[in-house]
C-alpha positions in Angstrom: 61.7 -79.6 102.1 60.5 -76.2 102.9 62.4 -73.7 104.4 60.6 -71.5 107.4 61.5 -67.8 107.7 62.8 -67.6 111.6 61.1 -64.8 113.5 62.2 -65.9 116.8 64.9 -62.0 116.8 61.4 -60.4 116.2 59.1 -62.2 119.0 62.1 -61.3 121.1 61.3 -57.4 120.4 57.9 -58.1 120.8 58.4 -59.6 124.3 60.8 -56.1 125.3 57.8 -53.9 123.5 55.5 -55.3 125.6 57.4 -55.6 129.1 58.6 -52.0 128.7 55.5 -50.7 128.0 53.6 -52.4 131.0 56.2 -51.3 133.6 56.1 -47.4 132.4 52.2 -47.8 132.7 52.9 -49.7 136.4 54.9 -45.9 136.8 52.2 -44.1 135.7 49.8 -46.2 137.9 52.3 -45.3 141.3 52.2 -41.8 140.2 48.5 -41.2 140.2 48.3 -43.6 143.3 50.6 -41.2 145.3 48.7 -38.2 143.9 45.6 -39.1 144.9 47.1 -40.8 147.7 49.0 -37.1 148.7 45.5 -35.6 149.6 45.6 -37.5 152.9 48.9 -36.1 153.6 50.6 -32.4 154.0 54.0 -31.6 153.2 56.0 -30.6 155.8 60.0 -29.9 156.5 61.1 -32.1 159.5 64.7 -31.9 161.4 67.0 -35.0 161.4 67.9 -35.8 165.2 69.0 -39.4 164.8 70.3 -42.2 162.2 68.8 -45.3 163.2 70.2 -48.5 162.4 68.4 -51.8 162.4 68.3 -55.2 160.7 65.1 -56.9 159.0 64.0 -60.3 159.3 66.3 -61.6 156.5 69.3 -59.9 159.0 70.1 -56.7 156.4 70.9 -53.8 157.6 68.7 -50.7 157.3 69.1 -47.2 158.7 66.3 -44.5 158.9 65.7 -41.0 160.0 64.4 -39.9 163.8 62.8 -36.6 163.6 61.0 -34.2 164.7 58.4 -31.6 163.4 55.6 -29.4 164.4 52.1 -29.9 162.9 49.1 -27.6 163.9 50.7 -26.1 166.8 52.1 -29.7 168.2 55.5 -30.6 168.5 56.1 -34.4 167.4 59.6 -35.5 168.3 61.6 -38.4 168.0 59.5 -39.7 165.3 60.6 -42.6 163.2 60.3 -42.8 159.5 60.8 -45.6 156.7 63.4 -44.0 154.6 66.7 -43.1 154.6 68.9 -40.5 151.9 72.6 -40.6 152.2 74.5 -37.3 152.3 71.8 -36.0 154.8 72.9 -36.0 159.0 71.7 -35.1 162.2 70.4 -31.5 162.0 69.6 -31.5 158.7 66.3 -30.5 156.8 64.2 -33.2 155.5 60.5 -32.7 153.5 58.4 -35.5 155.0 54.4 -36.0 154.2 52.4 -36.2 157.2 48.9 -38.3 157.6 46.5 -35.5 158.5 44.3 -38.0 160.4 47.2 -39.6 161.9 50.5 -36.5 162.3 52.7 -39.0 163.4 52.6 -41.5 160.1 55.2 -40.4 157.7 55.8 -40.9 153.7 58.4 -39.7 152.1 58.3 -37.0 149.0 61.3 -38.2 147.5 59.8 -41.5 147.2 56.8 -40.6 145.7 59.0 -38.5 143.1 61.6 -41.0 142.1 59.7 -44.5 142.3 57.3 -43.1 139.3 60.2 -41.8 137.5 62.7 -44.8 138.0 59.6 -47.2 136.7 58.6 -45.0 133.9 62.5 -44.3 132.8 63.2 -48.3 133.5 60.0 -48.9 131.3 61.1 -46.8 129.0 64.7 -48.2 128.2 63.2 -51.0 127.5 60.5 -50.2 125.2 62.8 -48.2 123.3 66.0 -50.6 123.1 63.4 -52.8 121.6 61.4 -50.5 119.2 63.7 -49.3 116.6 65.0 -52.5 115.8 61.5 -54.0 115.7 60.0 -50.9 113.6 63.3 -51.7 110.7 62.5 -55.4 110.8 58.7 -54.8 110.4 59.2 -52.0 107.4 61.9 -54.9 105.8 59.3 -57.8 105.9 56.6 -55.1 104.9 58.8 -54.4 101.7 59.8 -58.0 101.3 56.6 -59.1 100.8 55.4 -56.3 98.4 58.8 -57.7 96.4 57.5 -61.1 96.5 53.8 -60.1 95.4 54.5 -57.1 92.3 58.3 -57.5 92.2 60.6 -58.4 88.7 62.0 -62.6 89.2 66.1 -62.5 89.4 67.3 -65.9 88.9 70.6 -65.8 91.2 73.4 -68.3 92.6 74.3 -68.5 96.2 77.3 -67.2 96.9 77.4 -67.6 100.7 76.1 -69.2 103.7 76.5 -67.4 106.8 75.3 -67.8 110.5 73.2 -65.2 111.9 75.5 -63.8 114.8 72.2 -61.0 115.8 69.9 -63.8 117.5 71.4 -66.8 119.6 69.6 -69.4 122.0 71.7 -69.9 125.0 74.4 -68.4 123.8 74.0 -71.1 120.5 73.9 -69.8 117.2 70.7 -71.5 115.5 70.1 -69.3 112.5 71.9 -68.9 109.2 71.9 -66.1 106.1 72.0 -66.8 102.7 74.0 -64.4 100.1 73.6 -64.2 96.7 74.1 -62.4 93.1 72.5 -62.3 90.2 73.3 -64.7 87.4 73.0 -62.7 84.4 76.1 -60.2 83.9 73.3 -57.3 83.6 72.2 -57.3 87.3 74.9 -56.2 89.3 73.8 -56.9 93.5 74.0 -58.9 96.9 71.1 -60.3 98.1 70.9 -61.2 101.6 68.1 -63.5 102.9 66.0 -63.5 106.0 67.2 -65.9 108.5 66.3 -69.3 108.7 67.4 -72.1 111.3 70.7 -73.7 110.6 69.0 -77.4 110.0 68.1 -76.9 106.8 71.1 -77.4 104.5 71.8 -75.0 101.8 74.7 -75.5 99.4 76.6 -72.7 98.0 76.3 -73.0 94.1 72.9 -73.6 94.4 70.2 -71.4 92.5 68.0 -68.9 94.0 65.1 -66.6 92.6 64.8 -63.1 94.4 62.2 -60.7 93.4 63.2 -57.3 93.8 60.4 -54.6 93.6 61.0 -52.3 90.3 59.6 -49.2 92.3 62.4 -49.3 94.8 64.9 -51.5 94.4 66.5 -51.8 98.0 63.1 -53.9 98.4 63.7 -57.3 97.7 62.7 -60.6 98.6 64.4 -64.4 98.4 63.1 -66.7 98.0 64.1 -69.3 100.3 61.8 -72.1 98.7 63.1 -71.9 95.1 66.9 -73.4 95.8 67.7 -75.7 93.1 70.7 -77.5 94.3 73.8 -77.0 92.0 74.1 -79.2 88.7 77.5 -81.5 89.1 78.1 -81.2 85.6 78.1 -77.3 85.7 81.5 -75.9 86.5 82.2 -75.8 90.3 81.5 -72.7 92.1 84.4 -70.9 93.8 84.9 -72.1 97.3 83.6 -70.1 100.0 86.5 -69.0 101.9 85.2 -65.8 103.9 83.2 -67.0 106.6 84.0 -65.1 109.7 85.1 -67.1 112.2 82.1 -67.8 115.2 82.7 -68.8 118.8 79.9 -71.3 119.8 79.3 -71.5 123.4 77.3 -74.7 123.4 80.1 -76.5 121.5 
């Protein structure tokens, strides 16, 4: 039976990579939209003289400025707009970008300032969030796999199965860790595996190789296909008696 490395934790990070990477690139798309957009427009200040309240067709309510403002010598009043800032009243200021073909359509500049930003910041978060953890997981496989190709065979003994409490499937735990140690008193170290799903049955006691790369040590690789399953006439291994305790959801 062979054993499949999971990647399933880094496909995850792939997936955040890639969605927080296309919504700061949507951000960047509104941004140069409403700049090239703003050339049909002029920025201008514009005096509250109302709060309007209304409903929409799903039956929220809204509430949006009245206001009024002069614009190449013409006064427009009463004019309504789409938007809405709390902590602003009647007889206040407001900045408001009017259509130079059309003075009495009406964007708003705070708008056009925080919808990039919230985006790109949104974006961001993710992409980041996501990142770090993938850029350690791809320098650990990277070394890993240098281990397995030049590194020095350790013959160990598994001295732990544990369930791999950093990925979970609806709430279900689906992947296990292996720990072991080196068999000969000379090599003194904890190997951890990579994760692998929790069908495949590993017995502690069983052998293990792990090839550990002489140039730098921390590099190291088990290998999950070379389990030998423990001799019954060999003494019994200690029993396993620090598992930390895991709530499963789906149980």
């Amino acid at each position: 039976m062979k054993i499949k490395e999971s990647k399933a934790n880094d496909n995850i990070l792939w997936v955040f990579v890639i969605v927080g990477g296309l919504i700061m690139l949507v951000g960047v798309a509104v941004a140069i939209y409403f700049g090239i957009d703003s050339k049909n427009y002029v920025a201008l200040d514009a005096t509250v003289t109302d709060i309007e309240t209304y409903r929409d067709s799903d039956g929220e309510s809204h509430s949006r400025f009245i206001v009024s403002y002069e614009y190449e010598g013409v006064l427009y009043e009463n004019i309504r707009t789409n938007f809405w800032t709390t902590g602003v009243g009647i007889g206040d200021t407001v900045s408001v970008q009017v259509n130079r073909e059309n003075p009495t359509e009406l964007e708003s500049t705070t708008i056009q300032i925080i919808l990039p930003c919230v985006l790109f910041g949104f974006g961001m978060l993710f992409f980041l969030i996501a990142l770090f953890p993938l850029l350690k997981s791809i320098k650990s496989r990277k070394g890993s796999k240098t281990a397995q190709k030049n590194g020095q065979a350790i013959e160990c003994r598994i001295t732990r199965v544990l369930p791999d409490t950093s990925y979970r499937v609806n709430g279900r735990i689906v992947n296990n860790l292996i720990e072991c140690e080196p068999i000969n008193s000379i090599y003194t170290a904890t190997y951890t595996s990579a994760p692998f799903n929790r069908k495949y049955p590993v017995a502690v006691g069983s052998k293990i190789t792990v090839y550990q790369d002489p140039n730098d040590p921390k590099h190291y690789h088990v290998d999950l296909n070379s389990i030998v399953p423990p001799d019954p006439t060999e003494t019994a291994p200690a029993p396993q008696t620090d598992i930390p305790t895991i709530t499963d959801s789906s149980t």
